[in-house]
C-alpha positions as CSV (number, residue, x, y, z in Angstrom):
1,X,68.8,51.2,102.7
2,X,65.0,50.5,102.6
3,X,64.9,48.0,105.6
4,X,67.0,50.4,107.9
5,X,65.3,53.3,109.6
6,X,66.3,57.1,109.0
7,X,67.8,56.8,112.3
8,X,70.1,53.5,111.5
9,X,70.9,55.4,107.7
10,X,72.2,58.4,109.5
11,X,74.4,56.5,111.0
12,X,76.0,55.0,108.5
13,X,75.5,58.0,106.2
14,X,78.1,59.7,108.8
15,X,80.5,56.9,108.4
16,X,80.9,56.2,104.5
17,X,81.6,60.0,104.0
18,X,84.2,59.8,107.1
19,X,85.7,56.4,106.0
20,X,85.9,58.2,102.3
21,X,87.2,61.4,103.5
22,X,84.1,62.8,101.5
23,X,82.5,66.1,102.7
24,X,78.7,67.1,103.4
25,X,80.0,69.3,100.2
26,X,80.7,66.8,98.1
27,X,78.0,64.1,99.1
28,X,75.0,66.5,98.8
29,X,76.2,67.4,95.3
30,X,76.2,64.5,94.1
31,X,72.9,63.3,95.2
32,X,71.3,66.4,94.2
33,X,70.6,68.2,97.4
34,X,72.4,70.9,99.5
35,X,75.1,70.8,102.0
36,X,72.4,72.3,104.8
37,X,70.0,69.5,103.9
38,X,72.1,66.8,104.2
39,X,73.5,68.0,107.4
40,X,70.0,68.5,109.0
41,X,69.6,65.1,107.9
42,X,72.9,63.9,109.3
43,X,72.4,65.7,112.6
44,X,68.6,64.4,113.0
45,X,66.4,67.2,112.9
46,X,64.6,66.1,109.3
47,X,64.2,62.9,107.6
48,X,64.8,62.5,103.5
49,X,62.2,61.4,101.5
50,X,62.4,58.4,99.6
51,X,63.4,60.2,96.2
52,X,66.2,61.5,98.5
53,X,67.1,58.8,100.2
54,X,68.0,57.0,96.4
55,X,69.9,59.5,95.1
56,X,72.0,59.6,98.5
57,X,72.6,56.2,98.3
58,X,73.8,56.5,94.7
59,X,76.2,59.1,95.5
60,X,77.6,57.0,98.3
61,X,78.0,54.3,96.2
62,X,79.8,56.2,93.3
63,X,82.2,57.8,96.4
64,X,83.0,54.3,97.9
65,X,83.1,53.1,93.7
66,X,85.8,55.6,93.3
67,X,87.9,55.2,96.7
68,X,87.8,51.4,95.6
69,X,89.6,52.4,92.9
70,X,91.9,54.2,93.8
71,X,93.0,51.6,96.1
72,X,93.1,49.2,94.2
73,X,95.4,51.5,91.5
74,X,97.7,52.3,94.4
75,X,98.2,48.3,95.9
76,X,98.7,47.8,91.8
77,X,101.8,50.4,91.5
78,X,103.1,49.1,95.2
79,X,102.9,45.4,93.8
80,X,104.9,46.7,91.0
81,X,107.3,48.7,92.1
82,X,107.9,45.6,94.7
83,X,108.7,43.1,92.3
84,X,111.1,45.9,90.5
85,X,113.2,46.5,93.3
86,X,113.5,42.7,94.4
């Protein structure tokens, strides 16, 4: 995230938690902030520091770590149940 402005991070902030079905909730928890901050964020009216800015990308990446799993579980038991009916 370091070469993207805040602007360019809100952005895509928005869309992993949309594309994850994750909620300003859930996200903020993770990275160690509140709901209200992260939506200020979100919506513009205050940048993150730095500090913040890390721990919001690890929380995004542990949300996308875990939807990628669970993908990847569910095209598993498809594939398998497949082959068993065929």
């Amino acid at each position: 995230m370091s070469d993207l402005n805040q602007d360019d991070i809100r952005i895509r902030v928005q869309r992993v938690r949309r594309v994850t079905g994750s909620s300003q909730y859930r996200v903020a928890k993770k990275a160690g902030m509140g709901r209200t901050r992260l939506s200020l964020f979100e919506n513009g009216p205050i940048d993150l520091r730095p500090e913040e800015l890390e721990a919001l990308q690890r929380a995004l990446r542990d949300t996308v770590g875990r939807r990628i799993s669970e993908f990847e579980l569910l095209s598993e038991d498809l594939a398998a149940s497949a082959t068993a009916t065929a």
